[in-house]
C-alpha positions in Angstrom: 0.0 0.0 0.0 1.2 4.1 -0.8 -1.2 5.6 1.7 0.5 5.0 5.2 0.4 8.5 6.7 0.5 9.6 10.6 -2.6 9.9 12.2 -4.2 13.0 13.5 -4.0 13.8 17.1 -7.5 13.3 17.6 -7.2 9.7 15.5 -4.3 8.8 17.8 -6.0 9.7 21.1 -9.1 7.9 20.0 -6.6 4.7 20.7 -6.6 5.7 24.9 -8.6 3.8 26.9 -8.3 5.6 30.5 -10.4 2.4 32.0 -7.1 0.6 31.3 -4.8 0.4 34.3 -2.6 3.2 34.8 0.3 0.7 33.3 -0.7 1.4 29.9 -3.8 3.2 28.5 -4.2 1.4 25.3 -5.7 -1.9 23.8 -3.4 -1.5 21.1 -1.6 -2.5 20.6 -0.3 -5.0 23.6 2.8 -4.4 23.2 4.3 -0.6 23.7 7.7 0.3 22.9 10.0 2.4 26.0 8.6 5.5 26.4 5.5 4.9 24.2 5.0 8.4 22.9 4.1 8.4 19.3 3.6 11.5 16.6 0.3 12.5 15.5 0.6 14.4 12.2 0.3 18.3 13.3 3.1 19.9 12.3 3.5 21.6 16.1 5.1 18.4 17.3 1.6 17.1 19.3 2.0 13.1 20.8 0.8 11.3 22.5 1.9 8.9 25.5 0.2 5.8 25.6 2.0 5.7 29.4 0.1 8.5 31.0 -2.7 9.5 28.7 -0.8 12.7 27.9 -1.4 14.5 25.0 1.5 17.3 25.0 3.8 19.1 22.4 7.4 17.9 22.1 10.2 20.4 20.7 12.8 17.2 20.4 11.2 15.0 18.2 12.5 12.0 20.1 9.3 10.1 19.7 7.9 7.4 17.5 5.9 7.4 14.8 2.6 5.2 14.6 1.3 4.9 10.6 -2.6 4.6 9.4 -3.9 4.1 6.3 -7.8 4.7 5.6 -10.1 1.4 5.2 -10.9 0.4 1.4 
């Protein structure tokens, strides 16, 4: 496929589940890289940390990038 692109921030939160433990808040997937703070596609440098449930901006661009594509 050609149309892998980052998701927005709101896609990307859409993935927290805060009635998830506080260990990770996400179903997906099960497993979460260190750190698990991944890019949505703003161009203000927005993530989101599947850790904490934070959504925060990020001058270092030291996180990891998470790639959608739209369902035929």
């Amino acid at each position: 496929y050609t149309d892998w692109r980052l998701p927005s921030k709101n896609e990307l939160s859409s993935l927290l589940n805060f009635d998830k433990s506080m260990t990770l808040y996400s179903d997906f997937p099960i497993f979460m890289p260190s750190g698990g703070r991944f890019w949505s596609s703003t161009s203000r440098g927005i993530y989101i940390n599947f850790y904490t449930g934070e959504v925060s901006y990020d001058g270092n661009k030291t996180n990891l990038g998470r790639c959608v594509r739209n369902a035929d």
